[in-house]
C-alpha positions as CSV (number, residue, x, y, z in Angstrom):
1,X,-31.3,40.7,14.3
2,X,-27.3,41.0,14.8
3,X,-26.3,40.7,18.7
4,X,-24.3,43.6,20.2
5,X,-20.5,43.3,18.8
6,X,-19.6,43.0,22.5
7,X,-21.8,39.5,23.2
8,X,-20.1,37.7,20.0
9,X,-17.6,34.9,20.8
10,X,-13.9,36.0,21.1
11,X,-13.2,32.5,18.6
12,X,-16.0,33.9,15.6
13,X,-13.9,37.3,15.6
14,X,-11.2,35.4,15.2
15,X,-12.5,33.3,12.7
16,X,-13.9,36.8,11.2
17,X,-10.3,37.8,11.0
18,X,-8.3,34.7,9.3
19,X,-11.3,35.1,6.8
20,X,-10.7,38.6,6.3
21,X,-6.9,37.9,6.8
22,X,-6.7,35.3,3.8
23,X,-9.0,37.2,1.4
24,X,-6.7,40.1,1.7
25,X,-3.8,37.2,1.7
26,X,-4.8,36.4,-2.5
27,X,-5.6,40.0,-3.6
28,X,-1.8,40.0,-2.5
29,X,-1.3,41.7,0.5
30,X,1.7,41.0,1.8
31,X,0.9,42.1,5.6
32,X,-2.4,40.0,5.4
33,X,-0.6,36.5,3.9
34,X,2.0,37.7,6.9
35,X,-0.8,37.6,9.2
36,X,-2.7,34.9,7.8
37,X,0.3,32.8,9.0
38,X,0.7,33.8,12.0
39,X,-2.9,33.1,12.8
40,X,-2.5,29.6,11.4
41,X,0.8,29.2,13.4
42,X,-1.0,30.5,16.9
43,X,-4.0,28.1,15.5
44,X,-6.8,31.3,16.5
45,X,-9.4,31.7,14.1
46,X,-8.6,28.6,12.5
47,X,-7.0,25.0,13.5
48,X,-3.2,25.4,14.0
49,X,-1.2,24.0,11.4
50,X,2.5,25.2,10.9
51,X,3.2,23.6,7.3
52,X,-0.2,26.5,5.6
53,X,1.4,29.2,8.3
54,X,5.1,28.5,6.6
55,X,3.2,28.9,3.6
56,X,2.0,32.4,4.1
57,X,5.1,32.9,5.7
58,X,6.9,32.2,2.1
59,X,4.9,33.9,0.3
60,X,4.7,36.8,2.3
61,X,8.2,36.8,2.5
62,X,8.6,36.6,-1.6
63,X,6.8,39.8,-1.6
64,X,8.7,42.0,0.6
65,X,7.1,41.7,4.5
66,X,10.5,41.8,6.5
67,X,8.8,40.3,9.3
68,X,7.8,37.2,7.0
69,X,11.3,36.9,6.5
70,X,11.8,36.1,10.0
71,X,9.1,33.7,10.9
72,X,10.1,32.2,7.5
73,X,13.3,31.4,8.3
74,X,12.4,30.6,11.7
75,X,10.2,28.2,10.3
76,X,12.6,26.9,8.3
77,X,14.1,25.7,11.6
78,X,11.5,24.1,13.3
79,X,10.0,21.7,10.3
80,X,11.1,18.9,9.2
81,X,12.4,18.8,5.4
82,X,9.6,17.0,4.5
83,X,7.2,19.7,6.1
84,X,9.4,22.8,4.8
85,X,8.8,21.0,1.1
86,X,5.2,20.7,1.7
87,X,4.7,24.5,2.6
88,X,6.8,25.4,-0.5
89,X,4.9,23.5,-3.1
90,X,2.3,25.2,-0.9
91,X,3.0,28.2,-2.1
92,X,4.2,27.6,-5.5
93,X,0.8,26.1,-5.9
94,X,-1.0,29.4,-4.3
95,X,1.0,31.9,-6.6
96,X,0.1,30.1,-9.6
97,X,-3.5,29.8,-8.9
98,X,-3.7,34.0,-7.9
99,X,-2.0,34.4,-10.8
100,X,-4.4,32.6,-13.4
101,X,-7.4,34.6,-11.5
């Protein structure tokens, strides 16, 4: 039997919601890849790890989410090259693997 939704952990909801977030993410939703990084940036639901939330970030971006755009290039900012070209091969590496499936 499934306790009360109000007696769960604030941290499995969260992990509930990067779950649901990054599902969403590679159907190709671009608000859900948007907020898949900014859980991953926050480091709720999940451990926090800027170069995967720059990834989202980009590929969010790439597909129109103007707010994307801004933690992108915000992003952009506060890694180091070496980070920044991490997260993009990142990302290359995501769109071609959604793309085969």
């Amino acid at each position: 039997r499934r306790p009360p939704r109000s007696t769960l952990c604030p941290y499995t909801t969260l992990f509930r919601s990067v779950y649901w977030y990054t599902r969403a993410a590679k159907q190709g939703h671009p608000l859900a890849q948007y907020d898949a990084g900014r859980m991953h940036r926050q480091g709720k639901g999940t451990r926090q790890d800027d170069v995967v939330a720059q990834m989202f970030f980009i590929i969010a971006a790439t597909n129109g989410e103007e707010e994307a755009v801004v933690k992108r290039n915000l992003g952009a900012l506060r890694l180091s090259p070496k980070q920044m070209q991490k997260a993009e091969t990142l990302a290359n590496e995501w769109v071609k693997q959604e793309k085969l499936q």
